[in-house]
Every structure is written in structure tokens, then in C-alpha cells.
N, CA and C atoms as an extended XYZ file, in Angstrom:
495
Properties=species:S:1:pos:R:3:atomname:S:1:resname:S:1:resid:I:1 pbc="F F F"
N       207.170       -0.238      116.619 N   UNK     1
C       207.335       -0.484      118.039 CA  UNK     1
C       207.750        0.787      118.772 C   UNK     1
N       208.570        1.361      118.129 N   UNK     2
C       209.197        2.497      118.469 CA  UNK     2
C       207.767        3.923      118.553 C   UNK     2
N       206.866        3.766      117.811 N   UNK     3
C       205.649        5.099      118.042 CA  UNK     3
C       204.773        4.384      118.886 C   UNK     3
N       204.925        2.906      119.394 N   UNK     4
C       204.092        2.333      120.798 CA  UNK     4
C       204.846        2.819      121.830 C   UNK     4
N       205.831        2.994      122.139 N   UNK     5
C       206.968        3.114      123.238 CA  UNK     5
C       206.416        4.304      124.023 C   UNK     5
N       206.273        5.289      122.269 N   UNK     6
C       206.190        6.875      122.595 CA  UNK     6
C       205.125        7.647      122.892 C   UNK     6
N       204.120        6.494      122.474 N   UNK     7
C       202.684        6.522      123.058 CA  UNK     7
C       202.383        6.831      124.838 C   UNK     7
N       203.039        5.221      124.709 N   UNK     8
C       202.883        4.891      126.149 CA  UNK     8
C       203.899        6.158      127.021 C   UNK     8
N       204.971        6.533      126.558 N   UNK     9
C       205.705        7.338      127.406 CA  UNK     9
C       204.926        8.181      127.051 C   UNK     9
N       204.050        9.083      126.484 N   UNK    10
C       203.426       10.379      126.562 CA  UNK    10
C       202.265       10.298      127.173 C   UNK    10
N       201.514        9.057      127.289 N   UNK    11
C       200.139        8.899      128.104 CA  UNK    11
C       201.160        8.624      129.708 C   UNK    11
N       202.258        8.343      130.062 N   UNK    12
C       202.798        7.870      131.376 CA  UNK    12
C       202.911        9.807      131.665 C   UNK    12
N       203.128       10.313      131.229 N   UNK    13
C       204.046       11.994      130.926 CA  UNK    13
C       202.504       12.893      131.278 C   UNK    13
N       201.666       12.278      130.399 N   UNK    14
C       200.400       13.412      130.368 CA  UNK    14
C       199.753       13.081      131.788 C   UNK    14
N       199.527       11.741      132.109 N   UNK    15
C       199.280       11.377      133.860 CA  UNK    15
C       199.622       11.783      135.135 C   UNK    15
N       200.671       12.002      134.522 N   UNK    16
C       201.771       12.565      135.717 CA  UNK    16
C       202.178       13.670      135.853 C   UNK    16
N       201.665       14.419      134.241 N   UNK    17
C       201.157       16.109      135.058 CA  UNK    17
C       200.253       16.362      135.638 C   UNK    17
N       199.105       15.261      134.772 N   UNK    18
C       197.577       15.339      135.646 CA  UNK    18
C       198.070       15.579      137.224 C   UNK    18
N       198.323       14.691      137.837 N   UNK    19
C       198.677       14.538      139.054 CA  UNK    19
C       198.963       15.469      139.502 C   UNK    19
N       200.415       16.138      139.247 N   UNK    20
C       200.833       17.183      139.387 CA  UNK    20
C       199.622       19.046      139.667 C   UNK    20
N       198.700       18.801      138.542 N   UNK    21
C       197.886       19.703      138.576 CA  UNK    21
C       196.955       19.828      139.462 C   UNK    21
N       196.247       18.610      140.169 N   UNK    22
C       195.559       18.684      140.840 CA  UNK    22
C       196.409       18.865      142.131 C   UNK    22
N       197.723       18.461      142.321 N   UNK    23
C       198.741       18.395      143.681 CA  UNK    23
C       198.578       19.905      144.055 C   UNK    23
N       198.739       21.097      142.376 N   UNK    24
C       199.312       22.312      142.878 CA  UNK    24
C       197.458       22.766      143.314 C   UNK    24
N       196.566       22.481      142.657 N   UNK    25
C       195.106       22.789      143.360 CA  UNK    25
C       195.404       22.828      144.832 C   UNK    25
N       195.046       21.218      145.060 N   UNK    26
C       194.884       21.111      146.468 CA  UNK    26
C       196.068       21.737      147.478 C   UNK    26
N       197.423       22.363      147.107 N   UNK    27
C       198.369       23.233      147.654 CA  UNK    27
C       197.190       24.093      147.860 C   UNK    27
N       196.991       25.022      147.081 N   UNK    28
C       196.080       26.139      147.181 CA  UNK    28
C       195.187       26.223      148.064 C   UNK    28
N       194.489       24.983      147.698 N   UNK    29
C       193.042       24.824      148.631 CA  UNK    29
C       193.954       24.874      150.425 C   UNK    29
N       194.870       24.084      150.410 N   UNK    30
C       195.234       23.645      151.853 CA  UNK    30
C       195.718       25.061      152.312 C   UNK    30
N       196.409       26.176      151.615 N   UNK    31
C       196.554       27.582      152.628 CA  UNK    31
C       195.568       28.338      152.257 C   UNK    31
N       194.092       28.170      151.638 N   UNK    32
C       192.953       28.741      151.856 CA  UNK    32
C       192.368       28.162      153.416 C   UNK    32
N       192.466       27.201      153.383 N   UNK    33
C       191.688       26.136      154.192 CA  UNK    33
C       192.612       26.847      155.869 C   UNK    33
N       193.865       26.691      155.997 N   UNK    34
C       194.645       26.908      157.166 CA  UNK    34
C       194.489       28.419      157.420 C   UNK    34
N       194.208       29.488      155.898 N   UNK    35
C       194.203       30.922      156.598 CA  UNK    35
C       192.689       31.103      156.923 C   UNK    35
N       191.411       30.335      156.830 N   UNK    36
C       190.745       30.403      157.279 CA  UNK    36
C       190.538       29.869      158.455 C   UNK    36
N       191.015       28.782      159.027 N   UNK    37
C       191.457       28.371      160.359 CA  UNK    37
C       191.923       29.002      161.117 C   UNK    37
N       192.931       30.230      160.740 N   UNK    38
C       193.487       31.364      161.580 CA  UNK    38
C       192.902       32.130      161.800 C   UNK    38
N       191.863       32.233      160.768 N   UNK    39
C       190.896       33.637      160.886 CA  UNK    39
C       190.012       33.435      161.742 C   UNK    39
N       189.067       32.377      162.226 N   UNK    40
C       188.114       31.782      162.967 CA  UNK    40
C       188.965       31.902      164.141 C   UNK    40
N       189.918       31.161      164.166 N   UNK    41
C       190.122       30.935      165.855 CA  UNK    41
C       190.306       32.505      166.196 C   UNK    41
N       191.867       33.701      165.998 N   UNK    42
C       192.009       34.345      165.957 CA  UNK    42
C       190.802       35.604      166.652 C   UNK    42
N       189.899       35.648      165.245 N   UNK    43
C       188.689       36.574      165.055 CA  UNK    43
C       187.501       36.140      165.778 C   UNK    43
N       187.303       35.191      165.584 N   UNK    44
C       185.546       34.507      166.318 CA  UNK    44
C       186.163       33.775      167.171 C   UNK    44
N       186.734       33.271      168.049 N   UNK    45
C       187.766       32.369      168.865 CA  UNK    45
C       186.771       30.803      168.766 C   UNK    45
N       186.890       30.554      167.943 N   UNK    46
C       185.933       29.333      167.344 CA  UNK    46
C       186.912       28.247      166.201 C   UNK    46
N       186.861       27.078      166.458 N   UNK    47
C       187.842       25.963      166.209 CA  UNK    47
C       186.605       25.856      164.723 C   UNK    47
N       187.075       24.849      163.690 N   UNK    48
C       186.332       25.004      162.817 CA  UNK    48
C       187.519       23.359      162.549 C   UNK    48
N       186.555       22.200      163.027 N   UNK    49
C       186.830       20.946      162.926 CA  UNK    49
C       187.280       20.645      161.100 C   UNK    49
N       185.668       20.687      160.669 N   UNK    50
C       185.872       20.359      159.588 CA  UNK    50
C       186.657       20.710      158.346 C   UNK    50
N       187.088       22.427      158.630 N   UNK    51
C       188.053       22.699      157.312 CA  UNK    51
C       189.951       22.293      157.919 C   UNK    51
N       189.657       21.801      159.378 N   UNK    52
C       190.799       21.171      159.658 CA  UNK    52
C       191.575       19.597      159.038 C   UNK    52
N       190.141       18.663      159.371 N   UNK    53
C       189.829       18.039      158.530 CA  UNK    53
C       190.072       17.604      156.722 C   UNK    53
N       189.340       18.356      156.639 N   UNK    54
C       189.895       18.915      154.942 CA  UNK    54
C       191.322       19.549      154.153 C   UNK    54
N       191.368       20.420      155.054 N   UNK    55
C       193.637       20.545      154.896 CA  UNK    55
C       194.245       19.232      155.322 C   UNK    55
N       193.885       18.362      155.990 N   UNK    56
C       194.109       17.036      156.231 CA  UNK    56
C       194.157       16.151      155.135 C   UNK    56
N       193.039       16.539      154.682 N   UNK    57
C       192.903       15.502      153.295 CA  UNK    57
C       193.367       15.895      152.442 C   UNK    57
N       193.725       17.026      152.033 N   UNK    58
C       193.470       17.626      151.146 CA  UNK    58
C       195.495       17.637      151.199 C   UNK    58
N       196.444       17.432      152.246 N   UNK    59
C       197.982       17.575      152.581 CA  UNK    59
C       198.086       15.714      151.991 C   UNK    59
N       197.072       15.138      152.398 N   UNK    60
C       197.514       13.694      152.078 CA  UNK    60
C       197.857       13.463      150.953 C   UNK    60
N       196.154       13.762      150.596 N   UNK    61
C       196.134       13.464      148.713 CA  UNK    61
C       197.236       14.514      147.801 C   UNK    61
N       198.127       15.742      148.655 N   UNK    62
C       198.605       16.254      147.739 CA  UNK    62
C       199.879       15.797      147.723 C   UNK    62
N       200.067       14.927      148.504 N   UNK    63
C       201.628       14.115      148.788 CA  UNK    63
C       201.472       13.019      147.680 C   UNK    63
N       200.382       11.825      147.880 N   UNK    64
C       200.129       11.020      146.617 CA  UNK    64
C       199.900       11.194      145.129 C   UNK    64
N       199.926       12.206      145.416 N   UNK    65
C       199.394       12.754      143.743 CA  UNK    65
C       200.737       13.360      143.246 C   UNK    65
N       201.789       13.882      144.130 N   UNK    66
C       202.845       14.537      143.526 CA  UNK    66
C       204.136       13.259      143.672 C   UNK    66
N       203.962       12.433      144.405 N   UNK    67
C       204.725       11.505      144.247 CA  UNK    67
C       205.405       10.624      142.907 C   UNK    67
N       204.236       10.375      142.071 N   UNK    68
C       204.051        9.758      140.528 CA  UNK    68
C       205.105       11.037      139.829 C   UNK    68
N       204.757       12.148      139.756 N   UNK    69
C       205.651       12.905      138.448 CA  UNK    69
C       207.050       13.070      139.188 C   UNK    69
N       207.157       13.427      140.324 N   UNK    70
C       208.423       13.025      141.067 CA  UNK    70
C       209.131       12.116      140.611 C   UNK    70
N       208.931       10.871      140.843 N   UNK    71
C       209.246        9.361      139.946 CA  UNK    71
C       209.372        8.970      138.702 C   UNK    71
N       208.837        9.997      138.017 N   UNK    72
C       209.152        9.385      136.667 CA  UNK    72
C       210.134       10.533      135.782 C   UNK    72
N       210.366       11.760      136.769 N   UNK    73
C       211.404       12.626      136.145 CA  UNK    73
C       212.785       12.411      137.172 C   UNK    73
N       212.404       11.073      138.113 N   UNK    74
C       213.811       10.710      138.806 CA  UNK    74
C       213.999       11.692      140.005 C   UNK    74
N       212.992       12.825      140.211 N   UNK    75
C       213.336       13.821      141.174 CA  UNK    75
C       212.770       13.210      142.674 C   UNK    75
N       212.470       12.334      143.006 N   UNK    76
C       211.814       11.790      143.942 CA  UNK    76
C       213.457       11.543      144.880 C   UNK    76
N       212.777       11.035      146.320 N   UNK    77
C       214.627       11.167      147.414 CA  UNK    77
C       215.408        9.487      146.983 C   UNK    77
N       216.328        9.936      146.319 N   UNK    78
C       217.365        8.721      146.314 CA  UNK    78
C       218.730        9.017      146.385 C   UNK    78
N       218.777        8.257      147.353 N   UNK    79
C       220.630        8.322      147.770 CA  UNK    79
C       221.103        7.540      146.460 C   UNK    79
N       221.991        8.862      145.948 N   UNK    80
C       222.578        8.192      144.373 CA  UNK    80
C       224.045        8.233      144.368 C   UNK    80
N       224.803        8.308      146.028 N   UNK    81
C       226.281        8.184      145.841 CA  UNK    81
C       226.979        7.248      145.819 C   UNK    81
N       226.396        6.302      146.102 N   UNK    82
C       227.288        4.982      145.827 CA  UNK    82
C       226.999        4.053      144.389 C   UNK    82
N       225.520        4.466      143.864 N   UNK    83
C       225.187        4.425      142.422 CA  UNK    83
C       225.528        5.214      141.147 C   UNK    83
N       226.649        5.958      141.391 N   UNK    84
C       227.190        6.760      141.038 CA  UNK    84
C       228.273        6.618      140.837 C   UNK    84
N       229.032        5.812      141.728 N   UNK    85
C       230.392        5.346      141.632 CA  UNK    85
C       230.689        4.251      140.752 C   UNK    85
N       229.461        3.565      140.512 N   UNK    86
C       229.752        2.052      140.103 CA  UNK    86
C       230.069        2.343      138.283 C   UNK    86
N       230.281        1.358      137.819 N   UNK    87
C       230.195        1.529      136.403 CA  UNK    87
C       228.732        1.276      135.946 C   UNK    87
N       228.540        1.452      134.973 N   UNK    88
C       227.167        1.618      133.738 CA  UNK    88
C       226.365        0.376      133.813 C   UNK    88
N       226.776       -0.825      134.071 N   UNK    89
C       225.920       -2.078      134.633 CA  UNK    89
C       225.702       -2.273      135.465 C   UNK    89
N       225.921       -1.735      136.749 N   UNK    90
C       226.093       -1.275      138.454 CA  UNK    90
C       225.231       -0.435      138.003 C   UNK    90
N       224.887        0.396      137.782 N   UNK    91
C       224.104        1.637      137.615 CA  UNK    91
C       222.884        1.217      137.666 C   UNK    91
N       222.632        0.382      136.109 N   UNK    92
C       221.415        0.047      135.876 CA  UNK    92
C       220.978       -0.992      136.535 C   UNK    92
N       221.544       -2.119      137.239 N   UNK    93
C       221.275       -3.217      137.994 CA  UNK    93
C       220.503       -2.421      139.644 C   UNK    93
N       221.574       -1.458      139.831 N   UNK    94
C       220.707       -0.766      141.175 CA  UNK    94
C       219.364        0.064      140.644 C   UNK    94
N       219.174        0.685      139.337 N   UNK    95
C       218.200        0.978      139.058 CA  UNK    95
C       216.830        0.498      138.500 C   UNK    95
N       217.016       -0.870      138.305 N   UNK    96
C       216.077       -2.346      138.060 CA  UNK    96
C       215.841       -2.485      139.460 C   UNK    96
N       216.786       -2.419      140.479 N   UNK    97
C       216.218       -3.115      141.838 CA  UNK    97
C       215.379       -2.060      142.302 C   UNK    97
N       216.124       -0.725      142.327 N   UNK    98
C       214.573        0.032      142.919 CA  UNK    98
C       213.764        0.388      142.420 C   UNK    98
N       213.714        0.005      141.065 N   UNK    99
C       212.008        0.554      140.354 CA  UNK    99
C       211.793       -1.034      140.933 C   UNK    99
N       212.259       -2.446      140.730 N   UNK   100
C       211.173       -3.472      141.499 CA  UNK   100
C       210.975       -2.951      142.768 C   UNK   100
N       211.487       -2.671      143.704 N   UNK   101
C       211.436       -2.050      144.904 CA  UNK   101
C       210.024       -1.219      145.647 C   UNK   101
N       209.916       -0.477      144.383 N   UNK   102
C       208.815        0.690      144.377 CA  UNK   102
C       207.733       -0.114      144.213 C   UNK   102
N       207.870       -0.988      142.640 N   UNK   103
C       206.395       -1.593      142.266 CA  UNK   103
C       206.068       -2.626      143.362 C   UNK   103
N       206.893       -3.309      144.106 N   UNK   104
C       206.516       -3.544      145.408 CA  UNK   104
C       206.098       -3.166      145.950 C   UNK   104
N       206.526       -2.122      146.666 N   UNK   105
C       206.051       -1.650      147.449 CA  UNK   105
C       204.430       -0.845      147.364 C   UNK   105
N       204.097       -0.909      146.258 N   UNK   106
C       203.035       -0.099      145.426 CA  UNK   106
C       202.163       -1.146      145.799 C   UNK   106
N       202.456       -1.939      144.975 N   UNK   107
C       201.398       -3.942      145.538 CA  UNK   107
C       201.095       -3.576      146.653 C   UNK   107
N       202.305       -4.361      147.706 N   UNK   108
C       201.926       -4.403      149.019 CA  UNK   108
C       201.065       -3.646      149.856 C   UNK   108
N       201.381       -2.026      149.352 N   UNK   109
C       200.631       -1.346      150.328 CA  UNK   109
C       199.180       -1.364      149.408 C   UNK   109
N       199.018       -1.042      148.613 N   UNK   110
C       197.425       -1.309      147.870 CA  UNK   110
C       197.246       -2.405      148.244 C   UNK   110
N       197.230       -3.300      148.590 N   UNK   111
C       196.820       -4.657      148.889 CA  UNK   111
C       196.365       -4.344      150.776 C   UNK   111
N       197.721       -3.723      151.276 N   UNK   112
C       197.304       -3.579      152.819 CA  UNK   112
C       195.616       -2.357      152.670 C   UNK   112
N       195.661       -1.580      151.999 N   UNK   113
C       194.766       -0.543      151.885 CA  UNK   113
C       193.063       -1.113      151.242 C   UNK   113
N       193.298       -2.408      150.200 N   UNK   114
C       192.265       -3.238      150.622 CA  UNK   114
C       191.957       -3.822      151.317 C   UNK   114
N       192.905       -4.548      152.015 N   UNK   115
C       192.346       -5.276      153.279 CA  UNK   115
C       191.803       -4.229      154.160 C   UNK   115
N       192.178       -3.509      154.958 N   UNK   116
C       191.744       -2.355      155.546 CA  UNK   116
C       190.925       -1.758      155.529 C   UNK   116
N       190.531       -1.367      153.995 N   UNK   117
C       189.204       -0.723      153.117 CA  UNK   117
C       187.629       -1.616      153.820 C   UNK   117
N       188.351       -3.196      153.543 N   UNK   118
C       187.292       -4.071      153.748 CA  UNK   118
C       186.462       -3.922      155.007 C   UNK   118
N       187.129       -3.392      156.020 N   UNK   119
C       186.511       -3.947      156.937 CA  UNK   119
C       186.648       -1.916      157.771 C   UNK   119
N       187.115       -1.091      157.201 N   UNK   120
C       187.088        0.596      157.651 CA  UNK   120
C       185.828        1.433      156.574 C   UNK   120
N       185.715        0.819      155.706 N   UNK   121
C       185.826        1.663      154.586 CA  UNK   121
C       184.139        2.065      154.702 C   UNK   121
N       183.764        1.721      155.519 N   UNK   122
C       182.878        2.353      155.372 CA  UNK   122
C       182.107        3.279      156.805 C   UNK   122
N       183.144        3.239      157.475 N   UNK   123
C       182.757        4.531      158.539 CA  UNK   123
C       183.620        6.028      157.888 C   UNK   123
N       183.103        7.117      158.598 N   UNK   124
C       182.970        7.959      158.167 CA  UNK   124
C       183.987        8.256      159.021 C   UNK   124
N       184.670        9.693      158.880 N   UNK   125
C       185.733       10.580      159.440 CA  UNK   125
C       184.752       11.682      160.389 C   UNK   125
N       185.601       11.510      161.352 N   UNK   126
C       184.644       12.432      162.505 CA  UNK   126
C       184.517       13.732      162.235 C   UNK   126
N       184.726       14.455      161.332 N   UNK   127
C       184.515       16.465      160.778 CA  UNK   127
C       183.943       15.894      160.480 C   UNK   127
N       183.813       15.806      158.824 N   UNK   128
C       183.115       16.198      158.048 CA  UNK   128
C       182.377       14.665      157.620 C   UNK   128
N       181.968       13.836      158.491 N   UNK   129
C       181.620       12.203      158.312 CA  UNK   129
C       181.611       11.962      156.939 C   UNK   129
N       182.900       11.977      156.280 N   UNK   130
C       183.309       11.533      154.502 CA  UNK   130
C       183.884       10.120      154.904 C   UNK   130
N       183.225        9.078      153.865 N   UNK   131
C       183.564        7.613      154.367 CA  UNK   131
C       185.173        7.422      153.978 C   UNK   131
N       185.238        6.599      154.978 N   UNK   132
C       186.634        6.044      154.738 CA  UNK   132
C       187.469        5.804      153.457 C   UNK   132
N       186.475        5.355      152.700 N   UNK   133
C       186.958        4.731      151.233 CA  UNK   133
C       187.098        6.262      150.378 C   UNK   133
N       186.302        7.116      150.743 N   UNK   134
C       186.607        8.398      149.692 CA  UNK   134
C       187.631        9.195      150.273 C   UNK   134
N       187.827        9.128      151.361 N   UNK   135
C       189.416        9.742      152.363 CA  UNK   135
C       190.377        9.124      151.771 C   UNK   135
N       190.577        7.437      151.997 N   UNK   136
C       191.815        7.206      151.445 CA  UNK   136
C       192.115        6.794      149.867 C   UNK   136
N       190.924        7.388      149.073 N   UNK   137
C       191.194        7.404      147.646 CA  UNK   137
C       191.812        7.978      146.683 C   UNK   137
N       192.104        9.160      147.422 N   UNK   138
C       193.680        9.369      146.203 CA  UNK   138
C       194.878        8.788      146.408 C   UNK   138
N       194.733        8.383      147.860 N   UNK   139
C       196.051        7.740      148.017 CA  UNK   139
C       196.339        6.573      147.465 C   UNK   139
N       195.135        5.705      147.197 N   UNK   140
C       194.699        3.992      146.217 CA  UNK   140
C       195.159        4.785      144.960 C   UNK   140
N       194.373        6.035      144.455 N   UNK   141
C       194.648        6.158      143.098 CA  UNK   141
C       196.174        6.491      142.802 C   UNK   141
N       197.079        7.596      143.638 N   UNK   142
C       198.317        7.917      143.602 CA  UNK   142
C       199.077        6.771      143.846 C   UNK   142
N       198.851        5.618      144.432 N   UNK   143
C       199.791        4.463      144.674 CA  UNK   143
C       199.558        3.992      143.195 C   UNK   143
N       198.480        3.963      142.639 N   UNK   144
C       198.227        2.972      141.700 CA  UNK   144
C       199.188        3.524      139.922 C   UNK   144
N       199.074        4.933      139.907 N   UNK   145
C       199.802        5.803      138.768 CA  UNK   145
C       201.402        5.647      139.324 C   UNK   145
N       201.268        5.691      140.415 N   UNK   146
C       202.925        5.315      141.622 CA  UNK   146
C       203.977        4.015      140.548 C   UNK   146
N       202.742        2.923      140.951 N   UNK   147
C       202.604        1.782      140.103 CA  UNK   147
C       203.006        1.722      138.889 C   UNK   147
N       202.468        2.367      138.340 N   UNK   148
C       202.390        2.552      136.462 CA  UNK   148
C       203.555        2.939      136.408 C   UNK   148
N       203.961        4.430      136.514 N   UNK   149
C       205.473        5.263      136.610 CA  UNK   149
C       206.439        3.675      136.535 C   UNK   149
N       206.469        3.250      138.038 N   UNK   150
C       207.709        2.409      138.187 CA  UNK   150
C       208.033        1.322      136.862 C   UNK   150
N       206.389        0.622      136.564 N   UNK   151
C       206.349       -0.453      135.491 CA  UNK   151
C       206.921        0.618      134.492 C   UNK   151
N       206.705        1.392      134.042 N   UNK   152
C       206.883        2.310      132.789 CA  UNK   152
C       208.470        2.172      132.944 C   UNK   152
N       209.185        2.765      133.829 N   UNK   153
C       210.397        2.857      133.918 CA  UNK   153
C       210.658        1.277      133.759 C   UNK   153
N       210.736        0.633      134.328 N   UNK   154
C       211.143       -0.611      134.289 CA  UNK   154
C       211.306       -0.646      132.764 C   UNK   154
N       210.114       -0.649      131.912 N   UNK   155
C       209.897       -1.180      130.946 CA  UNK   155
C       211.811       -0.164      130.229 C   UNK   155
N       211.433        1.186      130.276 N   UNK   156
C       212.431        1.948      129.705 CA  UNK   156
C       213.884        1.677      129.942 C   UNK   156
N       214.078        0.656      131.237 N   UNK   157
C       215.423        0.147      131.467 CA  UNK   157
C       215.883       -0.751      130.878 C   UNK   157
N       214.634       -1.548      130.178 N   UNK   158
C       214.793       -2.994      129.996 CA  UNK   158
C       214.918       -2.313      128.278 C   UNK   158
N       214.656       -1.621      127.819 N   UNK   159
C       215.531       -1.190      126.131 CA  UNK   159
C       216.547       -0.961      126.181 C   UNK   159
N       217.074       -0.923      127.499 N   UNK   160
C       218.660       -0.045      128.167 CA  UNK   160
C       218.571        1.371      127.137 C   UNK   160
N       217.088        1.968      127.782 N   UNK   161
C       217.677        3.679      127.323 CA  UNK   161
C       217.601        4.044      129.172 C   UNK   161
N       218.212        5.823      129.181 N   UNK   162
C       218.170        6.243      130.282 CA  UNK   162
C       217.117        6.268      130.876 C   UNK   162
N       216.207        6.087      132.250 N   UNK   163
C       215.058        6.540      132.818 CA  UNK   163
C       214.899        7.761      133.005 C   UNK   163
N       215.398        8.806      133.094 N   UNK   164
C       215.512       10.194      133.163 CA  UNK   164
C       215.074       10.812      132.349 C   UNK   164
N       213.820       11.934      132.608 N   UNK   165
C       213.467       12.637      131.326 CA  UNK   165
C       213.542       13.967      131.290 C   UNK   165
């Protein structure tokens, strides 16, 4: 049971660098993308919609994608001073409520992002006319690894070991 655990925590671990790797890409891409935006307006005094566009997408998906390894090394924003004070069953009781918290919130909004999908998803974005559904798809996919992380942790609370790695 114990080399299933460690499975699953190293496929949750190897995901969530994935993430991470493509987050620090699209960093890159987004101050290629903005110093060429400076250079156009600046130099050719010419607006350039579509690579505006694209640092757009490209700032979204790098927020969803870095969110997941955030979360599962605990570095993500949590007010931890009054969870801090409590004793060791206080601890973990506030830390069961906000990993349910998260995987909630993970549902809900994937659920709002299908409904939405249903009836957006297929007009296009005014730059670069990329349909709706491929714009807001890392953010479906980053909610969805979002997802996993929290269940993963959950699962790691419920052996009562630490979530912290």
C-alpha cells in the first residue's frame, strides 16, 4: 500500500512540475511578446492587437498552470496565524476544511466553465479569432490538476502524515 501511496505522490509531484515548466515557458513567451509590443508601438508607432492578445493568454494560462505546484508544496496564499496557534487536531481539522474548500471550489468553477463553454465556446477572440474553448483551456486543464493536488492532499491528511513536501 505504502509503494501505491508513493506512486501516486510521484505521478501528483511529476504533474506539478509539468505545470510548473510550461508556467516558466509561457513567463518567457509573455516578456518576448510585451518587448515586442514596445518595439512596434515605440519604433513603427503601430499597435499589434494580436501579440497583445497572446501575452493575455499566455499571463492567464501561466497563473493556472502555476497554481497546482503552488498547492501541493503548501506555498500557495494562506493565512496560517490562527492555524498555527491551535493544537495538532485544530491544525489538521482546518487543513481538511481547506483542501475540501479548494476541491470545491475546483467543481464549481469547472462546472461554471462548462456551462459557459456550452453556449461561448465556440466564438472566437477578437486578435487572433482562437475559439473560446482553446482560450479558456488551460485554465479547465489547471483547475482540473488544481483538483487532483487538493484530492491528493486530502488523501495524505487522511493517513495523518504532514501535507507539506
Amino acid at each position: 500500500m505504502n509503494e501505491h501511496k508513493a506512486i501516486i505522490g510521484r505521478a501528483v509531484t511529476w504533474l506539478t512540475q509539468a505545470c510548473l515548466g510550461i508556467a516558466i515557458v509561457l513567463l518567457v513567451l509573455i516578456a518576448v511578446l510585451i518587448v515586442t509590443q514596445v518595439v512596434a508601438r515605440n519604433l513603427f508607432s503601430t499597435g499589434l492587437p494580436r501579440v497583445d492578445e497572446a501575452a493575455r493568454f499566455a499571463g492567464i494560462a501561466m497563473v493556472y498552470f502555476t497554481a497546482p505546484f503552488l498547492l501541493l508544496r503548501g506555498q500557495h496564499v494562506a493565512v496560517t496565524l490562527l492555524v498555527e496557534l491551535l493544537p495538532r487536531l485544530g491544525r489538521r481539522l482546518c487543513l481538511v476544511v481547506a483542501e475540501l474548500a479548494t476541491l470545491g471550489f475546483c467543481i464549481l468553477t469547472l462546472y461554471g466553465f462548462y456551462r459557459f463553454l456550452l453556449r461561448a465556446g465556440r466564438f472566437v477572440t477578437p486578435a487572433m479569432g482562437m475559439p473560446n474553448l482553446w482560450f479558456y483551456m488551460p485554465a479547465l486543464v489547471g483547475l482540473a490538476i488544481l483538483a487532483v493536488v487538493a484530492a491528493y492532499r486530502l488523501g495524505v491528511l487522511a493517513t495523518g502524515r504532514e501535507v507539506n513536501e
